[in-house]
KEBA-143248 format. One record per residue (C-alpha): x, y, z; residue in one letter. Coordinates in steps of 0.2 Angstrom, whole numbers, m for minus. Layout:
<sites>
SITE     X     Y     Z type
SITE     X     Y     Z    A
...
</sites>
This chain:
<sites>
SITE     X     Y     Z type
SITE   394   323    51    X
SITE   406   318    64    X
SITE   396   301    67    X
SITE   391   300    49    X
SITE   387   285    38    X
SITE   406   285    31    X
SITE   414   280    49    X
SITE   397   268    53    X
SITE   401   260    34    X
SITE   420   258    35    X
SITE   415   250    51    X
SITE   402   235    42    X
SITE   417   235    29    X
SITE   430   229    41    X
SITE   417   219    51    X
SITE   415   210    33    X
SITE   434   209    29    X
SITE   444   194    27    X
SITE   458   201    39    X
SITE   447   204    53    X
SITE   437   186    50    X
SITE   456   178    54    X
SITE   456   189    70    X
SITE   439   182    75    X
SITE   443   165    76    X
SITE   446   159    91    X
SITE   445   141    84    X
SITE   456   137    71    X
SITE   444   136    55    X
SITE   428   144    65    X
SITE   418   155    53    X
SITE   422   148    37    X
SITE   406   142    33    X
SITE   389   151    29    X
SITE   378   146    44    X
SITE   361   154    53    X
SITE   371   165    64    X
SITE   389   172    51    X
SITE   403   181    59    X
SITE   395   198    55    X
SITE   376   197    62    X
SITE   385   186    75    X
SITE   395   201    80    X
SITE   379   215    79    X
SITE   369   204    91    X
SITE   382   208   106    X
SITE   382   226   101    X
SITE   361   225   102    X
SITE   363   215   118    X
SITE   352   222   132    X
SITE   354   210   147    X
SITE   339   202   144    X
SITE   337   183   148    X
SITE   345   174   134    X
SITE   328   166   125    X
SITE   322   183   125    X
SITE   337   192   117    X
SITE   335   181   103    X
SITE   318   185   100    X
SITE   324   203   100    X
SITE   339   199    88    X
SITE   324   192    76    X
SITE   315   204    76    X
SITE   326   218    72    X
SITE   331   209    56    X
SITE   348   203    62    X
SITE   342   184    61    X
SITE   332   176    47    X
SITE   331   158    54    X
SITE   328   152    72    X
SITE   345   149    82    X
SITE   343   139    98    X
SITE   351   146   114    X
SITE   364   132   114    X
SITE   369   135    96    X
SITE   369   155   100    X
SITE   382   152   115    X
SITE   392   140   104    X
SITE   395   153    91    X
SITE   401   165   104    X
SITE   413   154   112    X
SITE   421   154    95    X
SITE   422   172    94    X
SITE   441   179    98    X
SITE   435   196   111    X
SITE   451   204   105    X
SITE   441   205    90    X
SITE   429   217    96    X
SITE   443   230   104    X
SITE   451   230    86    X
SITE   433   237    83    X
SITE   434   251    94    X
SITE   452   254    87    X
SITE   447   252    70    X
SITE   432   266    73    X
SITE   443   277    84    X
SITE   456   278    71    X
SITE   443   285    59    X
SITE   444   299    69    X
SITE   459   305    68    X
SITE   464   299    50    X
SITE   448   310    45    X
SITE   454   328    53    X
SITE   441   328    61    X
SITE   447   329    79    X
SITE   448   345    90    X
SITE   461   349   105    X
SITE   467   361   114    X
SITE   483   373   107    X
SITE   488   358    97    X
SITE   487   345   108    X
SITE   476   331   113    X
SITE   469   331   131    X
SITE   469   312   138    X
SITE   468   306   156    X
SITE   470   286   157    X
SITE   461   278   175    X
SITE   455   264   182    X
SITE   438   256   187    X
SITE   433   240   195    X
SITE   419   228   187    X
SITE   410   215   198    X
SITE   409   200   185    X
SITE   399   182   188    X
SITE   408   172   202    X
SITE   414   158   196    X
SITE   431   145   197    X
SITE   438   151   182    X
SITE   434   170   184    X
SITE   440   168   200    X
SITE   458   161   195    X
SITE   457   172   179    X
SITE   454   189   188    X
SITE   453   185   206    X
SITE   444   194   220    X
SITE   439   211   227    X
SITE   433   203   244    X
SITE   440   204   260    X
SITE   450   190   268    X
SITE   440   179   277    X
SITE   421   184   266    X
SITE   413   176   251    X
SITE   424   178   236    X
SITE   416   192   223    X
SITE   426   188   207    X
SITE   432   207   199    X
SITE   441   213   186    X
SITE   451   229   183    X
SITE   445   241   166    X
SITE   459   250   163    X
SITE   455   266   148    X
SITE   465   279   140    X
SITE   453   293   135    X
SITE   451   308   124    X
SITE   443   322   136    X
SITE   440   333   121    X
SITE   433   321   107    X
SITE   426   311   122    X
SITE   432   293   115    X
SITE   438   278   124    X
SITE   455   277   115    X
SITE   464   261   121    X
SITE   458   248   135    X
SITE   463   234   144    X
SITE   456   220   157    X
SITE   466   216   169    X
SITE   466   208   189    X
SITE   456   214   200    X
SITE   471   222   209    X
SITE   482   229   192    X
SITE   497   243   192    X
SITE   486   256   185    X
SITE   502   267   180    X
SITE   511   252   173    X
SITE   494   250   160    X
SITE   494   268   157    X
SITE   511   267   151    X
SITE   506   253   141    X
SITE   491   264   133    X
SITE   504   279   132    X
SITE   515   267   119    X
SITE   502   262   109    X
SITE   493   279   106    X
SITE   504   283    91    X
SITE   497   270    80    X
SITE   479   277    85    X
SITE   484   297    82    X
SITE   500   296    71    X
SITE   512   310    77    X
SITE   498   323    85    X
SITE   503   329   102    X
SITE   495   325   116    X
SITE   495   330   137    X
SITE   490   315   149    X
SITE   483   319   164    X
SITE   484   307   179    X
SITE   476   307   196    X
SITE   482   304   214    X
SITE   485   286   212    X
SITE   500   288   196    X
SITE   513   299   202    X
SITE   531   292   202    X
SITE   548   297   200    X
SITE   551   282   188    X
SITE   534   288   178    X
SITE   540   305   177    X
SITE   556   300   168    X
SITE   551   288   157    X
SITE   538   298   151    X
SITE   551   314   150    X
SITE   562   301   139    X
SITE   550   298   126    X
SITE   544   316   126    X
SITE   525   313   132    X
SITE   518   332   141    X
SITE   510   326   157    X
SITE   500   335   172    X
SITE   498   325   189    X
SITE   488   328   203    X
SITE   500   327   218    X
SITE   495   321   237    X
SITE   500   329   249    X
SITE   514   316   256    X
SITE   522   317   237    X
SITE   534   327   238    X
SITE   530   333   252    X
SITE   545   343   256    X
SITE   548   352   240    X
SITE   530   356   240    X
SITE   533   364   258    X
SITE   548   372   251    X
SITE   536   383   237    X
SITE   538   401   240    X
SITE   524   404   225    X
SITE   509   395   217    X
SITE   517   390   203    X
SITE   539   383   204    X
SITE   549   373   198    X
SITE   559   362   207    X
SITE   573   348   207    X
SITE   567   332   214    X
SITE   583   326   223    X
SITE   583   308   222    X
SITE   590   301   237    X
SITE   594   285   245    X
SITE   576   284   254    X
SITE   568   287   237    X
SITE   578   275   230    X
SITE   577   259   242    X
SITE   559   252   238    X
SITE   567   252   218    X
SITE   581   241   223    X
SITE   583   227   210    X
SITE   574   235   197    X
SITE   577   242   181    X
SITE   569   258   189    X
SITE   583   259   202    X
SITE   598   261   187    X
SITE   589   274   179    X
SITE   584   284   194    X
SITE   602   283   200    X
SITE   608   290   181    X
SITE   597   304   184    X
SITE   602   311   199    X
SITE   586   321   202    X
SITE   570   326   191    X
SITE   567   343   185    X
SITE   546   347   191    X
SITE   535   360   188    X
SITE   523   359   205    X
SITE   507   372   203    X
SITE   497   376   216    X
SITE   479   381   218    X
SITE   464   382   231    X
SITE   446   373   227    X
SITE   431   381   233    X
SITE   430   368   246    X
SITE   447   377   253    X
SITE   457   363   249    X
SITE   473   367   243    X
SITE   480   357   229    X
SITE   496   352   220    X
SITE   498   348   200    X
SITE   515   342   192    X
SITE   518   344   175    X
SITE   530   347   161    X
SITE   523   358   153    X
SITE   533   375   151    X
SITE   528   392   157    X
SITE   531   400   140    X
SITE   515   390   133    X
SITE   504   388   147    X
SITE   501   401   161    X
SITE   498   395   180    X
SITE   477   399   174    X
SITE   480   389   160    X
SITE   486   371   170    X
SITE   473   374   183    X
SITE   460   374   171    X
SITE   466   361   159    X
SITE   464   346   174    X
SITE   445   347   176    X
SITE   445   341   159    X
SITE   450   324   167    X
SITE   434   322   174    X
SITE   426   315   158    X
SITE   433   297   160    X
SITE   424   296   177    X
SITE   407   301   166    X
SITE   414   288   152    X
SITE   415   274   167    X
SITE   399   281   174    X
SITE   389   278   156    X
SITE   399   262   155    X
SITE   391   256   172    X
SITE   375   264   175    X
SITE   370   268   157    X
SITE   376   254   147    X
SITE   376   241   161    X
SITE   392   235   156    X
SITE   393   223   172    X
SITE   374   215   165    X
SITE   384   201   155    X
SITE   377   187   145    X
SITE   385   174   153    X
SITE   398   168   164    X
SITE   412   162   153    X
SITE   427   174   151    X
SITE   426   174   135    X
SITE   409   182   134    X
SITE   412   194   147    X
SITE   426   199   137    X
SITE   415   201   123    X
SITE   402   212   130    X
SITE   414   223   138    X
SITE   423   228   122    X
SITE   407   228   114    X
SITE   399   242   127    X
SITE   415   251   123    X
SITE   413   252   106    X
SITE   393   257   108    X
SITE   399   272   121    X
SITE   412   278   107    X
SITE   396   277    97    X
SITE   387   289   109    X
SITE   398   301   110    X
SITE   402   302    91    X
SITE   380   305    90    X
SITE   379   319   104    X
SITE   392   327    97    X
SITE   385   325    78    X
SITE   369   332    89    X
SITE   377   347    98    X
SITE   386   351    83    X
SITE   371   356    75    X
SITE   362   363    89    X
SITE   375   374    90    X
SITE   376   379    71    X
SITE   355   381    72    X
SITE   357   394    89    X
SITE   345   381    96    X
SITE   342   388   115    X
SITE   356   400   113    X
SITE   345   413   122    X
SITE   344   399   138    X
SITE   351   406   153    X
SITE   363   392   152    X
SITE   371   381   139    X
SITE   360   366   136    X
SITE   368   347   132    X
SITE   359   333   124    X
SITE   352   321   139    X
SITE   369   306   138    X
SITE   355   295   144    X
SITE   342   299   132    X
SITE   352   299   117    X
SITE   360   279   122    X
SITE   343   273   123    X
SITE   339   281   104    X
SITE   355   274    99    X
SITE   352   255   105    X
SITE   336   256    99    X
SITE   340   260    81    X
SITE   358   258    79    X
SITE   356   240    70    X
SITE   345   248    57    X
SITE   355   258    53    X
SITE   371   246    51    X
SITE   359   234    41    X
SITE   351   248    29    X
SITE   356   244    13    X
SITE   362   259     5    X
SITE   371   276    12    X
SITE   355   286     8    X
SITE   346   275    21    X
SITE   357   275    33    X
SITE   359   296    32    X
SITE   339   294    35    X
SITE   340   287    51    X
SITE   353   292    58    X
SITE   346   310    55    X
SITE   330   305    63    X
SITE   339   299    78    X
SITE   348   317    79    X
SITE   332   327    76    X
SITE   326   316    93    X
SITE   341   318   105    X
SITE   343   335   101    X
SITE   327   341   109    X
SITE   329   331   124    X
SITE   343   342   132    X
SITE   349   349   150    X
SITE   356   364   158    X
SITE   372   364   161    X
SITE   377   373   178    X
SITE   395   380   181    X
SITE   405   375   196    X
SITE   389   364   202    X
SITE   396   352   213    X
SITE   387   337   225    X
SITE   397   330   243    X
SITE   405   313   238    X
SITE   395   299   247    X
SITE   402   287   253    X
SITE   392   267   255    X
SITE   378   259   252    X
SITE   363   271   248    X
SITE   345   264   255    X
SITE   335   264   237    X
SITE   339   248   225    X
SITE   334   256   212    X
SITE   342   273   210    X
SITE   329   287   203    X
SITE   343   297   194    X
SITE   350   281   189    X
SITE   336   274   175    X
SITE   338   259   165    X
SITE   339   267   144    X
SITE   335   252   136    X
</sites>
C-alpha cells in the first residue's frame, strides 16, 4: 500500500535515530536524558494536537497511551521550547523522500507536475511575532502579526514537497526558486514541470530556470507581455521577448540586469485559450510543441489547483492557524507538524481510492466518487497515534486497514467543469456549514 506501515515505520525509525535526536536539540545537551515526556512521544503529541486548551490536550495525550506519567503544563511547554521546528520539516522530507525512493510515484509523460504558491497565516499577536514576521494590517489599524507559508507541491501524488515561513510580505518567486533548487535531493533526477500563477512571471525567472533546464508553464496577465501577446496571430506561438531598456531599468544594480543584457531577448512559447466564463487567457511555457500539443498545456495547468485544496485542508481542515501557543517556536512547530499530518492524508485517500478503484466500487455511479478529504482527516487524527505506537507491523497493517475500510465508504461525486463565483469579503455566518471542524 502506498501509505503502508513501511513508510509509517521508517518514519518512528528516524523519529528514534541518533541523527535526527542532534537535529532536535534546540538546547545544546536537551534530550539526553530519559524523562516523562522523551524526544519521541514529545514529537507524537504535536502531531495529535487538536487545539484544545492546553490541560486538556494532555489529558487527551494520556489517554491515547502517548504519556504514562502525569506532565504539568509548565514542564509540557518547557519541553517544547527545546524542541528545534526544523526538526519536524526534516520529517516531512524524510516521509516524502520515501516516496519517490520507493517507485512508487505517478506523473504525467515522465514528468512530475508541481505548482509552488503562497498563503498567508494569521498567527498570535505578539512583540516578538511581530518583529519576527511582521504585520498584514493597514497603516494606521491594530497590528495583526502574519507570516508567509511558502509550499512546493506535487499536483499528481498530491504531497507538500518543500516549504518555507517566511514575512508576511515575501518574494514568493525568489522562494519558489529556492524550492526549485532543493527538489533534487527530494526526487533525484526525475523530471519535473512547475506551474506558476499570475503573481511569478519574470524575464529573470524565465532565464534562470531555462539555465538550469527546469520545464515551466506560467499563467500570464494581461499587461505581461502585453505586446507580443497582442502581436499572436494563433492560439498557440512562439515568440522572442525583446529585452529592452524599459525592461531593463527596474533590474539596475542587480545581478539580474547582467544576465538579462547577456541574453538579448528570451525565446517563449505564449498559448492562448478561452474559459467558459469568456475570459481569454495566456500561458508561457517551455515546453516544446513536438511533446505536448496546444490541448495538452491547456489542460496540464488546472492541475495547479490542488495546492489551493492543499492550503484549503491546511486552514479549514487541519486548523493550522489554531496554535498551542504563542512563542515562534511552537508556531513553527505546529505548522510543520500539520504539514507532515496533511502528507499523511493524502498518502491514506490515495491508499483508499486505490482500492476503491481495484474493487469497481461505485463504478456504475453516474460520476466518479472520491473519499470525503474531510472525513478521512478526522479518521486519521483519531487513530493515527495507534497506529505509530502498535508494537508490531501486523498491528499496525490492522488499523490502518480499518481506518481505509471506513473512509472509503464515505465518498462524493465528483462533478466536471463545476465551478462556484469567487466571493470576495467577510461572509455573515461565524461558523461556516461546509466548513466543519474534523476533529
Amino acid at each position: 500500500m502506498r501509505f503502508g506501515t513501511e513508510r509509517i515505520a521508517r518514519d518512528k525509525i528516524q523519529m528514534k535515530s541518533k541523527g535526527y535526536v542532534e537535529l532536535c536539540r534546540k538546547i545544546k545537551g536537551a534530550f539526553s536524558r530519559t524523562r516523562k515526556l522523551p524526544l519521541y512521544k514529545l514529537i507524537l503529541t504535536i502531531l495529535e494536537r487538536t487545539g484544545k486548551t492546553l490541560s486538556i490536550e494532555i489529558r487527551g495525550f494520556k489517554k491515547s497511551g502517548i504519556l504514562q506519567e502525569k506532565i504539568s503544563k509548565t514542564g509540557y511547554l518547557k519541553a517544547r521550547k527545546k524542541l528545534n521546528p526544523i526538526a519536524l520539516l526534516e520529517l516531512v522530507k524524510f516521509h516524502n523522500r520515501g516516496l519517490y525512493d520507493d517507485g512508487e510515484m505517478k506523473d504525467y509523460k515522465g514528468y512530475l507536475l508541481l505548482s509552488a504558491d503562497g498563503s498567508n497565516l494569521n498567527i498570535p499577536t505578539t512583540e516578538e511575532t511581530l518583529k519576527k514576521w511582521g504585520t498584514s494590517s493597514r497603516k494606521g489599524t491594530n497590528p495583526q502579526a502574519s507570516i508567509g507559508l511558502s509550499c512546493l507541491y506535487d499536483c499528481i501524488n498530491k504531497s507538500l514537497l518543500i516549504c518555507s515561513i517566511n514575512r508576511d510580505k515575501f518574494n514568493e518567486a525568489e522562494q519558489a526558486e529556492k524550492h526549485i533548487s532543493e527538489l533534487r535531493e527530494l526526487v533525484g533526477d526525475k523530471k519535473s514541470i512547475v506551474m506558476l500563477d499570475r503573481g511569478y512571471p519574470s524575464i529573470p525567472l524565465f532565464l534562470r530556470l531555462n539555465e538550469q533546464g527546469q520545464k515551466y508553464l506560467v499563467r500570464l496577465n494581461s499587461t505581461c507581455f502585453k505586446a507580443e501577446q497582442k502581436a499572436m496571430k494563433t492560439n498557440d506561438e512562439t515568440v522572442d521577448i525583446a529585452i529592452t531598456k524599459i525592461r531593463l531599468q527596474n533590474y539596475k544594480g542587480t545581478s539580474d540586469y547582467d544576465m538579462m543584457v547577456a541574453a538579448g531577448s528570451l525565446p517563449l512559447r505564449l498559448v492562448k485559450f478561452t474559459l467558459p466564463s469568456g475570459t481569454v487567457e495566456c500561458l508561457a511555457t517551455n515546453l516544446p510543441e513536438s511533446e505536448f500539443s496546444t490541448d495538452e498545456i491547456t489542460g496540464l495547468y488546472p492541475y495547479r489547483w490542488g495546492i489551493e485544496t492543499a492550503f484549503d485542508t491546511l486552514k479549514n481542515k487541519l486548523s493550522i492557524e489554531n496554535f498551542t501557543g504563542t512563542t515562534p517556536i511552537m508556531i513553527e512547530q505546529d505548522i510543520f507538524a500539520s504539514i507532515y499530518v496533511c502528507n499523511l492524508a493524502s498518502d491514506m485517500i490515495a491508499d483508499a481510492e486505490s482500492q476503491m478503484n481495484a474493487d469497481g466500487l461505485y463504478s456504475d455511479y453516474k460520476h466518479k466518487m472520491a473519499v470525503n478529504r474531510a472525513f478521512a482527516i478526522g479518521i486519521l487524527k483519531d487513530r493515527l497515534i495507534a497506529a505509530i505506537l502498535a508494537d508490531s507491523h501486523d498491528e499496525q497493517d490492522a488499523i490502518f486497514d480499518r481506518m481505509i475500510d471506513e473512509i472509503k465508504v464515505e465518498v462524493l461525486p465528483v462533478r466536471p467543469k463545476r465551478h462556484y463565483n469567487r466571493k470576495k469579503g467577510l461572509t455573515a455566518s461565524k461558523f461556516h456549514n461546509n466548513r466543519k471542524k474534523t476533529f
